[in-house]
C-alpha positions as CSV (number, residue, x, y, z in Angstrom):
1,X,18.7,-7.5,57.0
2,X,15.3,-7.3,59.1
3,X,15.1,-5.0,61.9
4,X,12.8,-4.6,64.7
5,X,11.8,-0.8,65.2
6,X,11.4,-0.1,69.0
7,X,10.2,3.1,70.9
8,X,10.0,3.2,74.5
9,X,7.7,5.3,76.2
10,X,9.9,8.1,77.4
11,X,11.0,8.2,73.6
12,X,7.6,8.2,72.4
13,X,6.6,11.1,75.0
14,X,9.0,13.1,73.3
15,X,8.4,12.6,70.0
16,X,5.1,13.6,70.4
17,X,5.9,17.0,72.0
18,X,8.7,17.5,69.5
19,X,5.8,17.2,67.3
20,X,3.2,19.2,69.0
21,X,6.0,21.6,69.5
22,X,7.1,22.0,65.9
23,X,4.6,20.6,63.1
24,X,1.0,23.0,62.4
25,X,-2.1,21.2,62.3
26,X,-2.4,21.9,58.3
27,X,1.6,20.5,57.7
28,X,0.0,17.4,60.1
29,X,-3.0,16.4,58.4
30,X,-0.8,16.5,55.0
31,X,1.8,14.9,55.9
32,X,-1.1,12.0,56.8
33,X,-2.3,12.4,53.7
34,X,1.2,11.3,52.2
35,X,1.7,8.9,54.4
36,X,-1.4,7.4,53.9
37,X,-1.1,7.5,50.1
38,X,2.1,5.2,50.4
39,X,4.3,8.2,49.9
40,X,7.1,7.4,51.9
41,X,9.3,4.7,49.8
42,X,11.8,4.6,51.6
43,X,13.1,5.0,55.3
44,X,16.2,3.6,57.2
45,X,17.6,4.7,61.1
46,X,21.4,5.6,61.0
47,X,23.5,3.0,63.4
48,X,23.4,6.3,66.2
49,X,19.6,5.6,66.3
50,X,19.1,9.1,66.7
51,X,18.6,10.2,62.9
52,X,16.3,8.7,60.4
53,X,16.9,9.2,56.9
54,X,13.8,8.7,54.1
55,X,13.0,9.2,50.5
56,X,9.2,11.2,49.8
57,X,7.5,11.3,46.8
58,X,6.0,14.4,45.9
59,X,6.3,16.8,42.6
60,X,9.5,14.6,42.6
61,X,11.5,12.6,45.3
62,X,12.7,14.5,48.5
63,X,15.5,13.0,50.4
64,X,14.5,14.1,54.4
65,X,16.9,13.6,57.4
66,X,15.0,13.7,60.9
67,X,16.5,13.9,64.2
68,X,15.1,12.5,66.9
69,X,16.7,14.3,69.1
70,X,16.3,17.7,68.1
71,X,13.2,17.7,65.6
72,X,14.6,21.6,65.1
73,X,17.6,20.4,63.1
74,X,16.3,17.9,60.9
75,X,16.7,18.6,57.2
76,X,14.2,18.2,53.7
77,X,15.7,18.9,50.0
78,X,12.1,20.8,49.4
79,X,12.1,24.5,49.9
80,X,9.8,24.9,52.7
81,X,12.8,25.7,55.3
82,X,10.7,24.8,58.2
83,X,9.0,21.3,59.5
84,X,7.7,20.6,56.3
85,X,4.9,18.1,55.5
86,X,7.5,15.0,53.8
87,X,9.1,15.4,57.8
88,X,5.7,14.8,59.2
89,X,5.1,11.7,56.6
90,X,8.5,10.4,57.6
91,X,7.8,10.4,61.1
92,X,4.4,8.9,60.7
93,X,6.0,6.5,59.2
94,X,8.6,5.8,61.7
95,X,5.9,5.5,64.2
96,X,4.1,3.0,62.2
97,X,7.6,0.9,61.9
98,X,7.8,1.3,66.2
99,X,4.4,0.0,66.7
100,X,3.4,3.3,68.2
101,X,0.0,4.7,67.1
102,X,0.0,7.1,64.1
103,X,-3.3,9.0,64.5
104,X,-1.4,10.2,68.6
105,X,1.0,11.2,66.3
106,X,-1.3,13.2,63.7
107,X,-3.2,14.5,67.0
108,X,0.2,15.0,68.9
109,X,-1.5,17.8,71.0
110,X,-4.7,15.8,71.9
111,X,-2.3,12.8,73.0
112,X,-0.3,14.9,75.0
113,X,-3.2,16.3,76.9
114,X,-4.9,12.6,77.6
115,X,-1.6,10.8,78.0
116,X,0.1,10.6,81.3
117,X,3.2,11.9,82.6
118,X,5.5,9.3,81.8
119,X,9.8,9.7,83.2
120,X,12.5,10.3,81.3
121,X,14.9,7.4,81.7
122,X,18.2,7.7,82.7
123,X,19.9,6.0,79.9
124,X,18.5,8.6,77.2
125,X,16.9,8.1,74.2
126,X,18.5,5.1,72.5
127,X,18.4,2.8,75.6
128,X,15.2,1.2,73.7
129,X,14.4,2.7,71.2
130,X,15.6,0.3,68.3
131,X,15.8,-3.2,69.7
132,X,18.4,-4.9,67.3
133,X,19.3,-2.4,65.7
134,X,21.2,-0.9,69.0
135,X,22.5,-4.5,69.4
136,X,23.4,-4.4,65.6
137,X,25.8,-1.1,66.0
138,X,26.9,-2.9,69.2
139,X,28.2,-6.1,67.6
140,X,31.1,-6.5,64.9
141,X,29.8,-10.3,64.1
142,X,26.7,-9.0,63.0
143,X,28.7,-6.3,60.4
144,X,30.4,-9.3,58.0
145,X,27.4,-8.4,55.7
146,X,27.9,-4.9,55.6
147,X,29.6,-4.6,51.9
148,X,26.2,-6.3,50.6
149,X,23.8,-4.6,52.6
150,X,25.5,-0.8,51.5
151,X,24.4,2.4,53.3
152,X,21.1,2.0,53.5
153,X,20.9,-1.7,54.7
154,X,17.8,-1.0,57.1
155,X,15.6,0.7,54.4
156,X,11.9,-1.0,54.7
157,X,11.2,-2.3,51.3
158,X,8.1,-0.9,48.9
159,X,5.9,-4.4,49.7
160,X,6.1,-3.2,53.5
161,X,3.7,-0.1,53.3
162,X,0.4,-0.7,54.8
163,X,-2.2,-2.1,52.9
164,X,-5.2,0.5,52.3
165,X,-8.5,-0.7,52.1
166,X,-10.1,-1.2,48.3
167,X,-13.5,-2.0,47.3
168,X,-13.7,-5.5,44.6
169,X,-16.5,-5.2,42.3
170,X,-18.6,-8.2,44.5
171,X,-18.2,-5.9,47.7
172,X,-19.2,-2.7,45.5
173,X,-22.3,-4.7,44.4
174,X,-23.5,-6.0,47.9
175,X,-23.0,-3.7,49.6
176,X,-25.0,-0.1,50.3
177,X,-24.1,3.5,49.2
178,X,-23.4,3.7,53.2
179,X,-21.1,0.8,53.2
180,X,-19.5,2.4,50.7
181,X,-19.1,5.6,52.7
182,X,-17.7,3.6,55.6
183,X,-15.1,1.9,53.4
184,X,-14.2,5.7,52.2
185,X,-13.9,6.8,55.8
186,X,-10.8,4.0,56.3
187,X,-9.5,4.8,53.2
188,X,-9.4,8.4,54.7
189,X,-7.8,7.3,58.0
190,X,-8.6,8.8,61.0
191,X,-7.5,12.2,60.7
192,X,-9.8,14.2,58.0
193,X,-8.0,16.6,56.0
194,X,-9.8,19.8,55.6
195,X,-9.9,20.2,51.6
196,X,-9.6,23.6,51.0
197,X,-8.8,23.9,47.4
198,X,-9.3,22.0,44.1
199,X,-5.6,20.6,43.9
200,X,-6.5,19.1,47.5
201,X,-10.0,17.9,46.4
202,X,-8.7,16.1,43.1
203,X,-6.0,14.4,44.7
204,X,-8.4,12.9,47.2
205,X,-10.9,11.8,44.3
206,X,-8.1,10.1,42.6
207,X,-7.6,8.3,45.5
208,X,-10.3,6.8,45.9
209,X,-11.0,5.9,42.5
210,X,-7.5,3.7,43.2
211,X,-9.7,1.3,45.3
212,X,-11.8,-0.5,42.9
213,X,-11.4,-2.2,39.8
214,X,-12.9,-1.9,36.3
215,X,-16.6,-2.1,37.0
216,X,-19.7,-2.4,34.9
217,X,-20.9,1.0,33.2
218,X,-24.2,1.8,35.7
219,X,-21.9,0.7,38.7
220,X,-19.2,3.0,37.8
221,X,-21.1,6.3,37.4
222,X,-22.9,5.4,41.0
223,X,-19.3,4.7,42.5
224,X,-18.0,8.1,41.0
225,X,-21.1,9.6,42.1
226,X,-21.0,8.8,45.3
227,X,-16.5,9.1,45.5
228,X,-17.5,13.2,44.4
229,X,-20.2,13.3,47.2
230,X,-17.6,12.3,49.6
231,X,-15.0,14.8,48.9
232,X,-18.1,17.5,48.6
233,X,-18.9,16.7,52.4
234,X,-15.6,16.9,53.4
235,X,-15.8,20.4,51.7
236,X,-19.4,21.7,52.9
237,X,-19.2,20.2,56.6
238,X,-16.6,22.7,58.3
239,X,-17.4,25.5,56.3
240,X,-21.4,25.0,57.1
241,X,-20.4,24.7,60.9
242,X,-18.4,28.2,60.3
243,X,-21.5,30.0,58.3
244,X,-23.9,29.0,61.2
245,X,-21.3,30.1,64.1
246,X,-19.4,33.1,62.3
247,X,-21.8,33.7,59.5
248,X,-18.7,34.5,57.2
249,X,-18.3,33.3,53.6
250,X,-16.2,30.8,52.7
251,X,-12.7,31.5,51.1
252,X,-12.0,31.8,47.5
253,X,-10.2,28.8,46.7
254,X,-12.4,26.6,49.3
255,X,-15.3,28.0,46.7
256,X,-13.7,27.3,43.4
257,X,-13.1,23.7,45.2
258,X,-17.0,23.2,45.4
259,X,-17.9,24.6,42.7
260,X,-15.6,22.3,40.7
261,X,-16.9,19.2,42.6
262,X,-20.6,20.4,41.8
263,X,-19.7,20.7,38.2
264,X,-18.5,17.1,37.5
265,X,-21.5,15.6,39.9
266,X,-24.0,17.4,37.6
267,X,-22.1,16.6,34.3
268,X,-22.2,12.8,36.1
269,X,-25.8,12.6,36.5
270,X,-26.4,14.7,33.4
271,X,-25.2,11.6,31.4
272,X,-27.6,8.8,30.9
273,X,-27.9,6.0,33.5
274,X,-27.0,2.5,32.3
275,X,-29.9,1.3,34.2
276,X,-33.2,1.1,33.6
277,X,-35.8,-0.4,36.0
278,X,-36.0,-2.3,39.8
279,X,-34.9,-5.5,37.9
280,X,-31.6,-3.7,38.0
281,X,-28.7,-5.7,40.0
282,X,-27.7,-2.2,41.2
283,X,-31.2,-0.8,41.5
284,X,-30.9,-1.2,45.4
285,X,-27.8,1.4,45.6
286,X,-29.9,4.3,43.2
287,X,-32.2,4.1,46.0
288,X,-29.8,4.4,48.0
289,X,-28.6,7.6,46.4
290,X,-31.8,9.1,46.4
291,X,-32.1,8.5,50.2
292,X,-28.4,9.8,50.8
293,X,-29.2,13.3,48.9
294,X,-32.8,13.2,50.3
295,X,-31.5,13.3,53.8
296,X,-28.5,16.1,53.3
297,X,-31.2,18.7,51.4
298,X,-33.2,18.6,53.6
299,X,-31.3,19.7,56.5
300,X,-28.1,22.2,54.3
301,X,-27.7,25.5,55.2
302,X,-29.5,27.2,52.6
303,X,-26.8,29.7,51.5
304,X,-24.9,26.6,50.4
305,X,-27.9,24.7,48.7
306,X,-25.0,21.8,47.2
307,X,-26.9,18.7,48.2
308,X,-29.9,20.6,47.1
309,X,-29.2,21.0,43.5
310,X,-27.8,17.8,43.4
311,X,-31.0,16.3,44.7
312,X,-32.5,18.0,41.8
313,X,-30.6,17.0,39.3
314,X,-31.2,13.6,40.6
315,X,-34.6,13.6,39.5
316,X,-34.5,15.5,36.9
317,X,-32.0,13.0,34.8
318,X,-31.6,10.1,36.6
319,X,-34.9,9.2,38.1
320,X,-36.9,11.1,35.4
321,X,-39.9,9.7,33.7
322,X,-37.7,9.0,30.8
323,X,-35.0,6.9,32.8
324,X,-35.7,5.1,36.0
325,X,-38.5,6.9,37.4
326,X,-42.1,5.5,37.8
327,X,-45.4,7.0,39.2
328,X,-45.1,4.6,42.2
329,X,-41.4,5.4,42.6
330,X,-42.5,9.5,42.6
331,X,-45.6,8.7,44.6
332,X,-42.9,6.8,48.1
333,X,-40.7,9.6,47.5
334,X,-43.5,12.0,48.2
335,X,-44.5,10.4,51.3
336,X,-41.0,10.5,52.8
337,X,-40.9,14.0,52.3
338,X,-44.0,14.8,53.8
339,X,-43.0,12.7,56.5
340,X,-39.5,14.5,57.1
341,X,-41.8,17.8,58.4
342,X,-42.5,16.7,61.5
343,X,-39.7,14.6,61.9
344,X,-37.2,17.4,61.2
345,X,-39.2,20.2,62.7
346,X,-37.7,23.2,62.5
347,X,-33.9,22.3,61.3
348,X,-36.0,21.5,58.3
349,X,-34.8,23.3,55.3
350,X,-38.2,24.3,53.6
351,X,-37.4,25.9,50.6
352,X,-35.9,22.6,48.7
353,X,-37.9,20.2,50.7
354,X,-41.0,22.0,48.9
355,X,-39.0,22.2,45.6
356,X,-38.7,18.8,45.6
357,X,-42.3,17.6,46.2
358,X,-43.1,20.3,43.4
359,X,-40.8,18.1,40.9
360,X,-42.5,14.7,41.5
361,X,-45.7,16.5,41.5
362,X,-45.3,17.6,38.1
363,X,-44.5,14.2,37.0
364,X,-47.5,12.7,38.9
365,X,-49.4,15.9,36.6
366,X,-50.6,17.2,40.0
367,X,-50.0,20.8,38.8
368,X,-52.7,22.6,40.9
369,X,-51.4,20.9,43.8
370,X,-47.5,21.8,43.2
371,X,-48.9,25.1,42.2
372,X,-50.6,25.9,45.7
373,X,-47.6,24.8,47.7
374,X,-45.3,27.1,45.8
375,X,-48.0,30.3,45.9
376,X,-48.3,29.8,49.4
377,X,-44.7,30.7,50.2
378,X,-43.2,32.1,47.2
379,X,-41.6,35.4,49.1
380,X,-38.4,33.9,48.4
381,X,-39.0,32.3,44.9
382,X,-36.5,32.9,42.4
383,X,-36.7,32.3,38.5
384,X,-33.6,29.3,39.1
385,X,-36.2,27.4,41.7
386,X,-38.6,27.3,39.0
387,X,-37.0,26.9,35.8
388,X,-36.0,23.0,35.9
389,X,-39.9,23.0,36.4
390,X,-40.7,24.4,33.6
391,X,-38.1,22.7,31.5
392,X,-39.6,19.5,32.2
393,X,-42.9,20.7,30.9
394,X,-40.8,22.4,27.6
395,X,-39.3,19.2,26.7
396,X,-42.0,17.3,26.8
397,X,-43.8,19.4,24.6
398,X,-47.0,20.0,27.2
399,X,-47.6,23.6,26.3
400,X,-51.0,24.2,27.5
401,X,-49.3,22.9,31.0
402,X,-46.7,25.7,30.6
403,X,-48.5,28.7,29.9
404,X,-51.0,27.7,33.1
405,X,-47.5,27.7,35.1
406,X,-45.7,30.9,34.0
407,X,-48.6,32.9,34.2
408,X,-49.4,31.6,37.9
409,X,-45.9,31.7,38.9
410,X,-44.9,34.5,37.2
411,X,-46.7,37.3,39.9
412,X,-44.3,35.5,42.7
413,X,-40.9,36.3,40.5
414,X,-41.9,40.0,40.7
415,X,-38.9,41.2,42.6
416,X,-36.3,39.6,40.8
417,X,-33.7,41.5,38.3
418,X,-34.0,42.1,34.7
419,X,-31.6,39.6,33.7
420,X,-32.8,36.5,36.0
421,X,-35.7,36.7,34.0
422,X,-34.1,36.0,30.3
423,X,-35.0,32.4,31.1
424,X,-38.7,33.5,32.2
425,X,-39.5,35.4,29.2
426,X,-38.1,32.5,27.0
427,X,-40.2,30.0,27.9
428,X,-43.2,32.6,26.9
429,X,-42.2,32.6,23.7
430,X,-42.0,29.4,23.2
431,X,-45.5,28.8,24.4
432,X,-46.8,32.0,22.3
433,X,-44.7,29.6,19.4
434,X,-46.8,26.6,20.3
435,X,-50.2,28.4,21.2
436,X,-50.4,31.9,19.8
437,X,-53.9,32.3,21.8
438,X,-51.4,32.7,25.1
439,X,-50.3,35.4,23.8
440,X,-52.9,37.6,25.8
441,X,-52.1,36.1,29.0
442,X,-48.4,36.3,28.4
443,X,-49.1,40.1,28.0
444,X,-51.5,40.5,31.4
445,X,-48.7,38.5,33.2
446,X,-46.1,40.7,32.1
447,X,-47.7,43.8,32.7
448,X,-48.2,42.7,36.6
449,X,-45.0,41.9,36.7
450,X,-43.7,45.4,35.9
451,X,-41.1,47.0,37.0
452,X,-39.5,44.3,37.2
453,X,-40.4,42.0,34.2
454,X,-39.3,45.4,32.2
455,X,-36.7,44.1,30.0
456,X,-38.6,40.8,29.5
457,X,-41.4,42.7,28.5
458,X,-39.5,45.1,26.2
459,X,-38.2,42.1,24.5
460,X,-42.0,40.6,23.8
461,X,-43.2,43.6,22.7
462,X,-40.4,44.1,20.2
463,X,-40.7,40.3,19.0
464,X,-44.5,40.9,18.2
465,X,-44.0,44.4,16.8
466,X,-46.2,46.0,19.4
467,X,-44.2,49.5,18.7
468,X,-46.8,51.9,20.1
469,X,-46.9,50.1,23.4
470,X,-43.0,50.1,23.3
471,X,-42.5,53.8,22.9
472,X,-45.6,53.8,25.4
473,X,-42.9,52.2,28.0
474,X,-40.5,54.0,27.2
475,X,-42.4,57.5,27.8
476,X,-43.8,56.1,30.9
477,X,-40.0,54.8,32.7
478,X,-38.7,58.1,31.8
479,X,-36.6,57.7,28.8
480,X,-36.0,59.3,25.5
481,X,-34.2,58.2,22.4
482,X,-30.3,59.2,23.5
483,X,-30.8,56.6,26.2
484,X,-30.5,53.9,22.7
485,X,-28.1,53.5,20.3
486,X,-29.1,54.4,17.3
487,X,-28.8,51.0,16.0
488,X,-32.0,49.8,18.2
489,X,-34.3,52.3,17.3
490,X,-33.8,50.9,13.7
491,X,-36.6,48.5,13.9
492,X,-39.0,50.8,15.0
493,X,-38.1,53.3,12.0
494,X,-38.6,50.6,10.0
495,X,-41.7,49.2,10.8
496,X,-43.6,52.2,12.0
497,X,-41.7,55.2,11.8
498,X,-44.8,57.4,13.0
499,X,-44.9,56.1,16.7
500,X,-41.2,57.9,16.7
501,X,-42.6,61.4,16.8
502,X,-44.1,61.8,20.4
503,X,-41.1,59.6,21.4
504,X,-38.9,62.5,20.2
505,X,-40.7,65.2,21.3
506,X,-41.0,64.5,24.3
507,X,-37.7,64.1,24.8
508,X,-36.9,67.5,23.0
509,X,-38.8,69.5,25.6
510,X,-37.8,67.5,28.8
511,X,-34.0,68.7,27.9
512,X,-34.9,72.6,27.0
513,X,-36.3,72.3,30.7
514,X,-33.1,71.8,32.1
515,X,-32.0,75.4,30.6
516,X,-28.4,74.6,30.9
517,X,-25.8,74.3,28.0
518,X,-25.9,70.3,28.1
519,X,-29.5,70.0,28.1
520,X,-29.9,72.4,24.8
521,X,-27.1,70.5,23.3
522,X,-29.1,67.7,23.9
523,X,-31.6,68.9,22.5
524,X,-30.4,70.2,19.2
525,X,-28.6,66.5,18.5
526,X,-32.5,65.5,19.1
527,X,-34.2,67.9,16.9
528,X,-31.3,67.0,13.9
529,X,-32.7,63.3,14.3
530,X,-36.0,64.3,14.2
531,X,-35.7,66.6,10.9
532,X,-34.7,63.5,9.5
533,X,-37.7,61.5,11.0
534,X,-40.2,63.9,9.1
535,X,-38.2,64.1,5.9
536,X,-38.4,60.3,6.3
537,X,-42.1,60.4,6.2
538,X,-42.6,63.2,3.9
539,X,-43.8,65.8,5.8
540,X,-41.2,68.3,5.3
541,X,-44.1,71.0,5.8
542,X,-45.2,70.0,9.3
543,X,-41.0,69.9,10.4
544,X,-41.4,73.4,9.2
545,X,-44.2,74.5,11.0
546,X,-42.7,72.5,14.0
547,X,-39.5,74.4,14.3
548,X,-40.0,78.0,13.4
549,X,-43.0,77.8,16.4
550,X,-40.1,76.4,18.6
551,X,-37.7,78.5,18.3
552,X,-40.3,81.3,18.5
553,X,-41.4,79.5,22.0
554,X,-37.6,79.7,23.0
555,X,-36.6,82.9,21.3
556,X,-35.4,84.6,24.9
557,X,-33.3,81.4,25.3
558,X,-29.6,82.7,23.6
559,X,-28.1,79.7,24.5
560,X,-30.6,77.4,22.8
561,X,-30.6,79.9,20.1
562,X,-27.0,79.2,19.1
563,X,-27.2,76.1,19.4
564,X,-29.7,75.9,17.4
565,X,-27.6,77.8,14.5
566,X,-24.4,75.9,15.3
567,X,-26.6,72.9,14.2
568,X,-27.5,74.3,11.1
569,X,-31.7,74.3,12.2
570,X,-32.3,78.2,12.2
571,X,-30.7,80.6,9.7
C-alpha cells in the first residue's frame, strides 16, 4: 500500500535540532554519502508514527530503529553505540520521503541559524506528520489488507531511490572536461565530504565510474583522468586552505590518500593515449585537460606541488612529441603561460610555471632559451625539477644536447644531498658512454660542484679508474681506510695498489696523534694492513725500514709500544 510521508513544520524544526543536537559533522556528511549512494534499501514508519524502522547497507546490512521523538533512544545493530552514520542515512532518507530538504538536514546547524522560529503545535508531533498513514492507524476498513501487506507494509520499494545523475557516452563526447566536473559536482550532492583517507577516496572514485557506460579506449582514460582529478581536489582544497592559514602538515592518512590518487593519475597518463592528432573526436577535451591542469599549477601551494607534477607528466607522455604534441601545439601553450604572469601577479606560482615553459622549450630545441630562464632563478633548483628534462633529451638519444645541459645546470644543484644526485651523475655517464670527449667537462662540472657532488664524483672517478685522484679525495675530506670496508678498497688494490701507501700512512699518523689507547689500537690494525700492502708489492725491505724508524719515533709511547707487540709488528 502507497503512503504519503508528511512533516509539518513544528516536526521538521525539531528534527533538525534533534539532529544538530546529536549527529557530528563527520557522522553527517557520511551518512550523505550513504544516502546518496542508494544505501538505504529499505525504510517503513511504525503505525505510532513516531519510530521509523530501515535496513542500511554497509560491510553488511544494519537494521536501524529511529525515534523521532527522542533521537537519543534510537537504536543501530552496528557497533558504534552512539548516533551512528546508517541513523543519519535513515533520516536523510526519511526527509527525502516528507518532501522536506535533505541538504537542511545534512547542514542541520546552518538551517537552524537561517530558519525562523517556528511554534510547537498543540497536538504534538503526529498531528501531521504522516498524512494517511495517521488516517491508516486510525481506520479499521483500511486494515482488511493487513495479512498481505505483513510488518513492513509501508517499506518504500528499491525502484523508489532517487535517481543520481550519469553521464551516456554522447553527453561524455559533447560535452567539456568542465561539463564533466559539473556533472561530478551533482553526483556529489550538495554537501562535500572531506576525504581524508584512501578507503574514503576509493569509494568516491568508484562512484563515479558508476555513471557512465562502456566507452571507447581514449575516452575512457580522459574520463578516469579527469574522475581521479576530482577526488584529488576534494583532497588538496581544505588541506591547502589549512597550510596557508595554520601552516601545519597534513595528517598521515589524508597523505597516503594523495599520494595514492597521484600514483594511479601518473600510471594513467603514463600509458599511451589512444589518440593521436586534432582530427581526434575527443581531441577538444585533451585540450581541455591541458587547460584544467594548466590553470591549478599555476596557482598550488608549492609544498603540495599535485597539480604540478601532473601537469608534467601531461606533457611529458601525453602531449609529447611522440604522441599528440606538435611544435604549434607547444608553441600556444607557451604563450598562455607567458600570459598567466601578469594575469596572476603575484599568487602566481613561479617555480612550475617556469618548469613548464622549460619542457616545451626543449621540444621547440630552444635550449639556450630554457637554459637562461632556469639560471636566472635556480636558488631553489632541485635535481627532481630537472631530471624529466633531461630524460627527454636521454631518450631521444640527443647527447651532445645533454652534456650542454648537465654541465650548465649542474653549478645550480650544488646544494643538494649526496643521494639526490644518483640520477645526476647517471645521466653523465651515459653521455661520457655516448661521447667520451665529455668526459673533461663532466670532470670540471663535478669538481665545482664539490662538496656536494662528492659521492657522485667518487662514483665517476671509480668507474674511470682515476685511483690517484680518489685517494686524492679521500685525503683531502678527512678520511682514512677504516672509514671503508675492506671490500671497497679491493678495486683500488687491484688496479693500483701503490696509490694505497700515502692513503695508509696518513692515516697511521693521524691516529698516533690522538695518544689515547683507541687511537694506537687504531693504528696498529692500520699498520697490520699495511705490512700486507708492501708484502703485496714486494717491498718487504722498505716495510722494514718503515717500521723499526716508527717505532723508534714513538719509542716513549708504552702504550703504542704494546700495542704494537700485542700485534705481532715489534719483537
Amino acid at each position: 500500500m502507497d503512503i504519503d510521508y508528511m512533516l509539518d513544520d513544528g516536526a521538521w524544526r525539531r528534527l533538525l535540532e534533534g539532529v544538530a543536537a546529536r549527529f557530528d559533522e563527520l557522522t553527517i556528511i557520511r551518512g550523505f554519502q550513504y544516502y546518496k549512494q542508494g544505501r538505504v534499501e529499505e525504510l517503513a514508519l511504525r503505525d505510532d508514527g513516531v519510530h521509523v524502522d530501515a535496513r542500511v547497507k554497509d560491510n553488511r546490512m544494519y537494521d536501524v530503529a529511529v525515534d523521532l521523538d527522542d533521537l537519543a533512544a534510537s537504536e543501530c545493530a552496528c557497533s558504534a553505540n552512539r548516533a551512528c552514520t546508517h541513523m543519519a542515512a535513515t533520516l536523510m532518507r526519511y526527509a527525502e520521503l516528507c518532501g522536506r530538504p535533505i541538504q537542511a538536514l545534512a547542514n542541520a546547524r546552518s538551517a537552524l541559524k537561517s530558519a525562523p522560529a517556528i511554534g510547537k503545535p498543540d497536538a504534538g508531533r503526529g498531528g501531521t506528520r504522516t498524512g494517511t498513514a495517521r488516517a491508516a492507524a486510525e481506520a479499521p476498513s483500511l486494515e482488511r489488507n493487513a495479512s498481505e501487506e505483513g510488518a513492513n507494509r509501508f517499506a518504500v520499494p528499491a525502484t523508489a531511490q532517487p535517481v543520481r545523475p550519469t553521464l551516456t557516452e554522447t553527453e561524455l563526447t559533447e560535452f567539456s572536461v568542465a561539463k564533466w566536473h559539473e556533472r561530478f559536482e551533482k553526483r556529489l550532492g550538495a554537501v562535500h565530504p572531506n576525504i581524508r583517507t584512501a578507503q574514503e577516496a576509493g569509494e568516491l572514485l568508484a562512484d563515479l565510474q558508476a555513471m557512465r557506460p562502456e566507452l571507447p579506449w581514449a575516452l575512457e582514460q580522459l574520463f578516469t583522468l579527469h574522475a581521479l582529478l576530482f577526488v584529488l581536489e576534494l583532497v588538496v582544497k581544505p588541506n591547502q586552505a589549512d597550510w596557508r592559514q595554520s601552516r601545519l602538515f597534513m595528517g598521515y592518512h589524508t597523505k597516503i590518500a594523495l599520494d595514492g590518487l597521484l600514483d594511479q593519475a601518473r600510471n594513467l597518463l603514463e600509458d599511451k593515449l589512444a589518440l593521436a592528432d586534432d582530427s581526434s573526436l575527443y581531441w577538444h577535451h585533451l585540450m581541455g585537460t591541458a587547460d584544467f591542469l594548466r590553470t591549478r599549477m599555476m596557482t598550488e601551494e608549492k609544498s603540495l606541488g599535485c597539480f604540478a607534477a601532473l601537469h608534467a607528466s601531461l606533457w611529458l607522455h601525453w602531449l609529447s612529441p611522440d604522441s599528440a604534441g606538435s611544435a604549434a601545439l607547444y608553441e600556444k601553450e607557451l604563450r598562455k603561460l607567458q600570459a598567466a604572469e601578469a594575469a596572476l601577479g603575484t599568487s602566481l606560482s613561479r617555480q612550475p610555471w617556469k618548469l613548464a615553459q622549460c619542457l616545451l622549450l626543449l621540444y621547440l630545441a630552444r635550449d639556450t632559451e630554457a637554459r637562461s630562464m632556469i639560471v636566472r632563478d635556480g636558488v631553489n633548483l632541485k635535481p627532481e625539477h630537472l631530471t624529466p628534462l633531461f630524460g627527454v633529451l636521454e631518450r631521444s638519444e640527443q647527447w651532445a644536447r645533454l652534456r650542454d645541459w648537465l654541465a650548465e645546470t649542474g653549478p645550480l644543484l650544488g646544494s643538494s644531498r649526496s643521494e639526490d644526485l644518483a640520477p645526476y651523475g647517471n645521466y653523465w655517464a651515459a653521455v661520457v658512454a655516448q661521447l667520451p670527449e665529455a668526459e673533461a667537462t663532466m670532470w670540471l662540472t663535478l669538481q665545482e660542484m664539490l662538496p656536494y657532488s662528492r659521492t657522485v664524483y667518487e662514483d665517476a672517478l671509480a668507474a674511470h679508474g682515476r685511483w690517484d685522484r680518489w685517494i686524492d679525495l679521500q685525503m683531502c675530506m678527512g678520511q682514512d681506510p677504516l672509514s671503508f670496508r675492506v671490500t671497497a678498497l679491493k678495486p683500488v688494490e687491484k688496479e693500483a695498489p701503490e696509490m694505497l701507501l700515502p692513503f695508509y700512512h696518513q692515516a697511521v699518523e693521524r691516529y698516533v696523534l690522538q695518544k689515547n689507547r683507541d687511537g694506537y689500537k687504531a693504528a696498529t690494525k692500520l699498520l697490520k694492513r699495511l705490512a700486507k700492502l708492501y708484502s703485496r708489492l714486494k717491498k718487504g725491505e722498505r716495510w722494514e725500514q718503515f717500521i723499526t724508524a716508527f717505532a723508534v719515533k714513538n719509542s716513549r709511547l708504552r702504550a703504542l709500544q704494546e700495542e704494537l707487540r700485542k700485534g705481532g709488528l715489534l719483537s
